[in-house]
C-alpha positions in Angstrom: 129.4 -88.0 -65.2 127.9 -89.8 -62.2 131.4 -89.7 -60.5 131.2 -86.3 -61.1 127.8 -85.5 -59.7 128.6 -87.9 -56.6 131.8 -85.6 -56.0 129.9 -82.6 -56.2 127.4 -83.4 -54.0 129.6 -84.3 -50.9 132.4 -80.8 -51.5 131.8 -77.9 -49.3 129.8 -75.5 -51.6 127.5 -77.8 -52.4 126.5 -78.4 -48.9 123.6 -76.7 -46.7 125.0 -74.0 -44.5 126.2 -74.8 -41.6 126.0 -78.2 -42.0 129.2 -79.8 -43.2 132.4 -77.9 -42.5 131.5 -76.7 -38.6 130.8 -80.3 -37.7 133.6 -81.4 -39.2 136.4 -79.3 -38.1 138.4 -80.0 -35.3 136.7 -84.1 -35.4 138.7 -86.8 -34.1 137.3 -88.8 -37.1 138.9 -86.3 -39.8 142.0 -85.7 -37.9 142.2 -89.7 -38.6 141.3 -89.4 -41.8 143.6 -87.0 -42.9 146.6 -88.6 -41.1 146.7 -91.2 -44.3 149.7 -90.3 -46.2 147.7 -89.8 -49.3 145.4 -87.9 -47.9 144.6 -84.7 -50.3 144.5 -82.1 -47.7 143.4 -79.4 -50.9 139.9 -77.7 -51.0 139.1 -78.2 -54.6 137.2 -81.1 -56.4 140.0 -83.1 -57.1 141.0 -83.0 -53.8 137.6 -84.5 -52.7 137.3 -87.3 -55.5 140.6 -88.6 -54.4 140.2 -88.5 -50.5 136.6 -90.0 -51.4 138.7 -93.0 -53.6 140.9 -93.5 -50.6 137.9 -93.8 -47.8 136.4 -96.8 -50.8 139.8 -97.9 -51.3 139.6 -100.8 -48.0 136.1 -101.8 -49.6 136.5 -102.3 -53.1 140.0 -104.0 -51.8 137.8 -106.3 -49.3 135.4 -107.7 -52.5 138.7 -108.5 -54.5 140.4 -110.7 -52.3 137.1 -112.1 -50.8 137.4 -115.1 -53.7 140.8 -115.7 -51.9 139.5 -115.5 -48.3 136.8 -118.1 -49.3 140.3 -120.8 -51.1 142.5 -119.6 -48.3 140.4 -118.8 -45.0 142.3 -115.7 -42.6 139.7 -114.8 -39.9 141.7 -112.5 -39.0 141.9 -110.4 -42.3 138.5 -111.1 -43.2 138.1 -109.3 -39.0 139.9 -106.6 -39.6 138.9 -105.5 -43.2 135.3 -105.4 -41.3 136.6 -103.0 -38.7 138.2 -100.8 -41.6 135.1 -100.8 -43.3 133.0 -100.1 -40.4 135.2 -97.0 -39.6 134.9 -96.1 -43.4 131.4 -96.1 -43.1 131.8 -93.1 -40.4 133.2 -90.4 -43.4 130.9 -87.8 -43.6 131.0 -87.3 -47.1 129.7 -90.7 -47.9 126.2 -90.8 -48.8 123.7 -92.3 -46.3 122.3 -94.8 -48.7 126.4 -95.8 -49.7 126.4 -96.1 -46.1 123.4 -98.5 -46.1 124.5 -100.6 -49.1 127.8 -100.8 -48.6 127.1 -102.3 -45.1 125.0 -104.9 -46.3 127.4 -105.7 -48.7 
């Protein structure tokens, strides 16, 4: 049920008026987004839970092999899934507090 509600809150209906969609169209930053070939390009909730997986996908994937990172030390990827993560953080249908936590992290 929270997934649900968390969805919910971030599709277009559910947002103020003239506060999501206008900003968003035509972005750089979405255009990027979208250009990930599993990008869900639909309108409906589905659509939005599984774009909103995707844009968690490089965190929850950074935290798994962090245990690895820590036997086997790779600056580099340990770099890089920071910049991801960073750029993640820029979606604008992640919550600001997500944002905040998720940074901290």
């Amino acid at each position: 049920m929270s997934a649900y509600f968390m969805v919910t809150l971030h599709t277009p209906p559910m947002q103020p008026k003239g506060s999501y969609l206008p900003q968003l169209d035509g972005s750089t930053l979405v255009t990027s987004f979208s250009q990930h070939e599993a990008w869900d390009r639909g309108s409906g909730w589905k659509s939005w839970l599984n774009n909103l997986r995707l844009v968690l996908l490089p965190w929850v994937s950074s935290n798994l092999l962090t245990p690895w990172l820590k036997v086997f030390p790779i600056p580099e990827l340990e770099q890089g899934f920071q910049t991801l993560i960073a750029l993640m953080n820029l979606f604008r249908g992640v919550p600001k507090a997500a944002l905040h936590n998720i940074s901290s992290a």
